[in-house]
N, C-alpha and C positions, 0 to 999 in steps of 0.2 A: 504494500500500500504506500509506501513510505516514495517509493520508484517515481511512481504513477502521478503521486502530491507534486513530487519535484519537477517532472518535465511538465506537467498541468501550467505547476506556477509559469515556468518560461513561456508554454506557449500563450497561454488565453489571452494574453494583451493582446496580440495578432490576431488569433480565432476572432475573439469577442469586437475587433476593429471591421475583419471583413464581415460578421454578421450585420456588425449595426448598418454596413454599406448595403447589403442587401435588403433589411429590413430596418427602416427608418423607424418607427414605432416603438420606444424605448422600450416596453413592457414586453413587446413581443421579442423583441430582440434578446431580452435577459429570460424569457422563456427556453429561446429556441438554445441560449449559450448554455443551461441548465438541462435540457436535452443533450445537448452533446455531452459535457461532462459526465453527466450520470454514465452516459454511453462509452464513451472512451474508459471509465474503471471498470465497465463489466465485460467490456471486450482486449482489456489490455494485455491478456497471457495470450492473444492473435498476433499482438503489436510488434512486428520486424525489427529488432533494435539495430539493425542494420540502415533503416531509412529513417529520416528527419520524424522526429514528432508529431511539430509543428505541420506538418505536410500530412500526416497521417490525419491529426485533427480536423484540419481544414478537407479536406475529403469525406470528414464524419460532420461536420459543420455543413457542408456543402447537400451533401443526403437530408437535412433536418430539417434544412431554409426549402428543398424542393416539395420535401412534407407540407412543411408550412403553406407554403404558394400553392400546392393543392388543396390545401384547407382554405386557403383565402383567394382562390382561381377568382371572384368576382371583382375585388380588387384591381383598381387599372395599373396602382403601383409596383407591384409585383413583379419582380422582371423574369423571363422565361429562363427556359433549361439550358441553352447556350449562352445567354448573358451570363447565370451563376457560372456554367463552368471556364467561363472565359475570367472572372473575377481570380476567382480561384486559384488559378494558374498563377496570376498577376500576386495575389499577396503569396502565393507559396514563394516565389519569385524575390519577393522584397523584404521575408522573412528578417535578412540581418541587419537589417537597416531597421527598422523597427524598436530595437533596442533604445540606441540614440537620438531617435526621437522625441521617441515616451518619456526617455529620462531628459529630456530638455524641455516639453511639454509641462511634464509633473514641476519643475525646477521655477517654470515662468508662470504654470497657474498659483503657487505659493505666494507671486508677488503679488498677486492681484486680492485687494483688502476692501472693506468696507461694502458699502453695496452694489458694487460690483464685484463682488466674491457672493454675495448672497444671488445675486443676478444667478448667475452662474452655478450655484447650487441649486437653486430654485429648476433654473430651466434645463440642464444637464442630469442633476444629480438624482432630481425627484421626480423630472419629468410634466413639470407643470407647463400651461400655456403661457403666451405670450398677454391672455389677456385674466389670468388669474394674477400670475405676477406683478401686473401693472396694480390691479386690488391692494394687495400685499403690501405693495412699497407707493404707493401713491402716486403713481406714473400714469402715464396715457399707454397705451397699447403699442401706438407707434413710437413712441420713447423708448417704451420698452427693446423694439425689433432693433432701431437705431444704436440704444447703447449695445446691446449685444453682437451687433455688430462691429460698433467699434473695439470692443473687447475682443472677438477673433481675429480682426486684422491685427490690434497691438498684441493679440498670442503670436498669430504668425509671424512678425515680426521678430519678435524676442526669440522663437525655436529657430528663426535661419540666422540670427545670428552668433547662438549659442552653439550650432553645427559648425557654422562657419571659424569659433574659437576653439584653437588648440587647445586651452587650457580646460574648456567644458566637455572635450569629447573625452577625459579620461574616463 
């Protein structure tokens, strides 16, 4: 079990990134990542330790999101069986690079304080709308969309330039 906890932790940032690409839906998204994992410990004595994990997952990720999508076929969001395994491919693909972002990411959401850390909690963390949040914090809806906005671009920002420092990629 101990095995399984460890490659788990490395991969799911990845898994659980390409799921939410597929399914935008937060709630369904951490269904479908909670399918996989259940899945991936009861199938792990199958598991090739000769092949990536990470790859292994995302192929049991990839099977979960196409259950999904036939559960939710009326949906126009949904994207088909060759879109996922076209995705697929692509983050099995970008696996190592994943590391250093997430840890640049993580590094540059800690700066981000006040209510805009709650912004961000609110609509990331918990999944609320844009026009509950405005409730909340006493904004307008479109203030709401606006600051959030601004908020991803100064993430973005801050992850390519912390990529871009030698001293950040340690």
């Amino acid at each position: 079990m101990l095995e399984v906890t460890r490659c788990w932790t490395r991969a799911q940032p990845v898994v659980s990134a390409f799921i939410s690409a597929m399914i935008p839906v937060f709630h369904d998204s951490e269904d479908v990542l909670q399918r996989v994992a259940t899945t991936l410990v009861k199938k792990f004595d199958s598991y090739d330790r000769e092949r990536s994990f990470t790859g292994w997952a995302i192929g049991i990720a990839k099977y979960e999101i196409l259950n999904y999508r036939r559960r939710k076929a009326q949906d126009k969001h949904v994207f088909d069986e060759q879109i996922v395994s076209l995705l697929a491919e692509a983050y099995q693909e970008a696996e190592p690079d994943y590391g250093g972002i997430r840890k640049a990411l993580k590094r540059c959401v800690e700066q981000v304080q006040g209510r805009n850390r709650r912004l961000l909690d609110m609509y990331y963390g918990r999944g609320y709308k844009s026009n509950q949040i405005g409730e909340a914090l006493r904004m307008t809806q479109n203030a709401v969309l606006v600051t959030l906005h601004r908020i991803r671009v100064a993430l973005r920002d801050c992850v390519h330039r912390r990529l871009a420092s030698p001293e950040d990629s340690l």
